[in-house]
C-alpha positions, 0 to 999 in steps of 0.5 A: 710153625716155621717161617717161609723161605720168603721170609728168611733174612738173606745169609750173613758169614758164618762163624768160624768153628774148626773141628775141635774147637770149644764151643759156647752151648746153650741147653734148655731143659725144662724140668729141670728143676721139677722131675728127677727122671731119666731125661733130667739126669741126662740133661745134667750129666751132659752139660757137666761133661762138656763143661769138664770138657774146656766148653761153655755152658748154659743150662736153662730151666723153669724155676726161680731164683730159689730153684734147684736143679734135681741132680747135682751140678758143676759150679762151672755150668752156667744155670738160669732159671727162667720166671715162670709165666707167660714171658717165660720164653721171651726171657729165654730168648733175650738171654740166649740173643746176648750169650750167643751161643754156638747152638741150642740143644733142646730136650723133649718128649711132648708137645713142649719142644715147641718152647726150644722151636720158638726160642730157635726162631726168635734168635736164629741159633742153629736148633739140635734136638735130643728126643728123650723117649721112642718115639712111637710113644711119644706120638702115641701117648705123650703127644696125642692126649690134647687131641686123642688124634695120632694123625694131629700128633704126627704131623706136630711132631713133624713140623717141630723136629723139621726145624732143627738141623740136627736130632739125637735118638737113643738108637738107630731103628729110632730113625726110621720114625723120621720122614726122609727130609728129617731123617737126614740129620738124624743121629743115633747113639746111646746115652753115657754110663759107668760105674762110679769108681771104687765101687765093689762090683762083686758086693752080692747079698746074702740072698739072690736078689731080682731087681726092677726100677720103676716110677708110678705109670702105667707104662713100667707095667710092674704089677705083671712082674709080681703077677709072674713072681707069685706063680714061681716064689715057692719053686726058687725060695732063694730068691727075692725081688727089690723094687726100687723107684726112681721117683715117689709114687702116687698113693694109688701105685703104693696101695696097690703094690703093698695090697698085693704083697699082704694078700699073697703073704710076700712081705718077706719076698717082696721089698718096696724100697724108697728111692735112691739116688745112686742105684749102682750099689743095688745092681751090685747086690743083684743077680737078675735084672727084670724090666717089664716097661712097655716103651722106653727110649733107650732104658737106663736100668738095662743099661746099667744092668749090663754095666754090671754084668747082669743079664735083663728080662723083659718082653719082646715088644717092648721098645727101648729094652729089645734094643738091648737086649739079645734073647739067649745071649745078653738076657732073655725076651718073654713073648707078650701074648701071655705076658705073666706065664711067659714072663714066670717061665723065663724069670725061672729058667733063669733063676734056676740055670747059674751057668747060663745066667753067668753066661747071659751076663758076661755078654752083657758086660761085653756089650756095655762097652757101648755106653762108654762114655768118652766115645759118647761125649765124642759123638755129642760133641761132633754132633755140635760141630755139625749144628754150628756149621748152620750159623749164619746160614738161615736158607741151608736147612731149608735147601737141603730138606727140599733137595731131599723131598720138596712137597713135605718139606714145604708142607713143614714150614 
């Protein structure tokens, strides 16, 4: 929890930052070393970037001295793997005391973010905080299993993100899950993506390809996805669906998913593919991109789907995925209440229309100029300017979400 007003040391000068200026930034992100999710890699491709970008920076992860990071990284960005264990944060903190950086930028999509709050009040550098998924599942899922209580969750949430003077989401309905006091310092935009240069855009296979990414949860929903290919295999025999997984599955996962293709005699229509690190010559291959996840932040396989111009699937509930997708104009949103036949019906309104599929999927490259990502990076490094204005001013953040609503604001501390 934070600590009172009463309590704050009086302000001390602010360090001087002009708009533009290099800046000295320390990321923590935990995982770093154990997941290769989509949270890792961003965290990764972002503290690259802004070291290309002339900025320092240090990245903080759980691990040890033998500990690498999942995804490559510029020699230039400064790792420190942290000892795991009880000191673990406390080691976190004496570094960044000595780096004194500009800010602190915090990953987290669980109760863990309460590791980048500690480190926040232990050395009082201004907190930015990326929350890596939408956050309705953050609370609902991530969050409440410790208490099976979404109200405990909530109010957690709350006080952890009230201690940060600035938050990045995916996108902008993402900020309306912020009481007014927050919401305030809440900034939206997606995250960067390209295709890898001198990659053949047009490298299509010789049969028309579904594509879906998946891990092992029972959040990607993918067993409804060869549920609805079953029904519609025999009248679009030019097609075939490519799983590919961004993580190992579990044993369970796996048997479940190659039981399914034997019993249904798929194994020629179906393929379960390990995974790989660079998807992009994948989608190349692909026509169709299917995604059937019940709630993501803001989905990297649309994203990159759309960089290829090919338009995506997937439901109309589904968070994260609806955000991008348009239906009937950049892909198409089947209506949950039927999930398999509704899914089938669109999947083959696709699969059998080549007009509008190539129609569908010009307007999602169109769209794709979003994640450019020159204009990202921009965005992250205003969005650090505006953090690094807090330093030396320990009352600001507090003033301004009391200015904004008192009684919560209070309640948060």
């Amino acid at each position: 929890m934070r600590r009172s007003d009463a309590s704050l040391p009086a302000p001390y000068p602010k360090r001087g930052l002009n708009k533009g200026s290099l800046m000295k930034l320390f990321m923590y992100m935990r995982t770093l070393a154990t997941g290769r999710g989509d949270t890792e890699r961003a965290a990764s491709e972002l503290a690259n970037e802004m070291s290309r970008r002339g900025h320092k920076v240090y990245l903080a992860y759980a691990g040890d001295s033998s500990g690498k990071p999942a995804y490559d990284m510029s020699s230039s960005v400064g790792l420190i793997p942290l000892e795991r264990g009880p000191g673990m944060m406390d080691q976190a903190c004496d570094i960044a005391s000595r780096l004194s950086p500009h800010i602190l930028l915090g990953f987290y999509s669980s109760p863990l973010v309460f590791e980048s709050v500690y480190l926040h009040y232990h050395t009082e550098i201004p907190l930015i905080l990326q929350e890596c998924s939408s956050p309705e599942r953050i609370i609902r899922k991530n969050w409440t299993q410790p208490y099976e209580s979404t109200e405990i969750a909530a109010l957690e949430r709350e006080a952890a993100t009230a201690a940060a003077c600035r938050i990045q989401v995916a996108i902008p309905e993402y900020e309306d899950f912020f009481p007014d006091y927050i919401k305030a310092n809440v900034r939206s935009f997606p995250h960067a993506y390209q295709i890898p240069h001198g990659l053949n855009q047009q490298s299509k296979a010789d049969r028309k390809r579904i594509i879906s990414i998946s891990d092992d949860t029972s959040n990607k929903n993918i067993m409804v996805l060869l549920q609805a290919f079953k029904l519609i295999n025999s009248s679009c025999p030019d097609y075939d669906i490519h799983l590919f997984r961004t993580i190992p599955h579990g044993e369970e996962a796996i048997n479940e998913i190659k039981q399914f293709i034997a019993e249904n005699r798929l194994s020629e229509r179906i393929f379960l593919n390990d995974p790989v690190d660079d998807l992009h010559a994948e989608y190349a291959k692909s026509q169709i991109h299917v995604t059937t996840s019940l709630s993501e932040s803001l989905p990297r396989c649309v994203a990159e789907a759309m960089l290829h111009g090919i338009p995506t699937v997937s439901f109309a509930d589904s968070t994260g995925a609806g955000a991008l997708v348009k239906h009937g104009v950049n892909g198409l949103l089947a209506s949950p209440d039927d999930r398999i036949h509704n899914l089938a019906a669109e999947l083959e309104k696709l699969m059998h229309d080549n007009e509008l599929r190539a129609d569908l999927g010009a307007e999602a490259l169109k769209g794709s100029a979003a994640f450019d990502p020159d204009s990202v990076y921009r965005q992250w490094e205003s969005l650090f300017e505006e953090a690094a204005a807090y330093g030396g001013d320990q009352r600001r953040l507090i003033s301004e979400q009391m200015d904004i609503n008192k009684d919560r604001a209070l309640r948060a501390l």
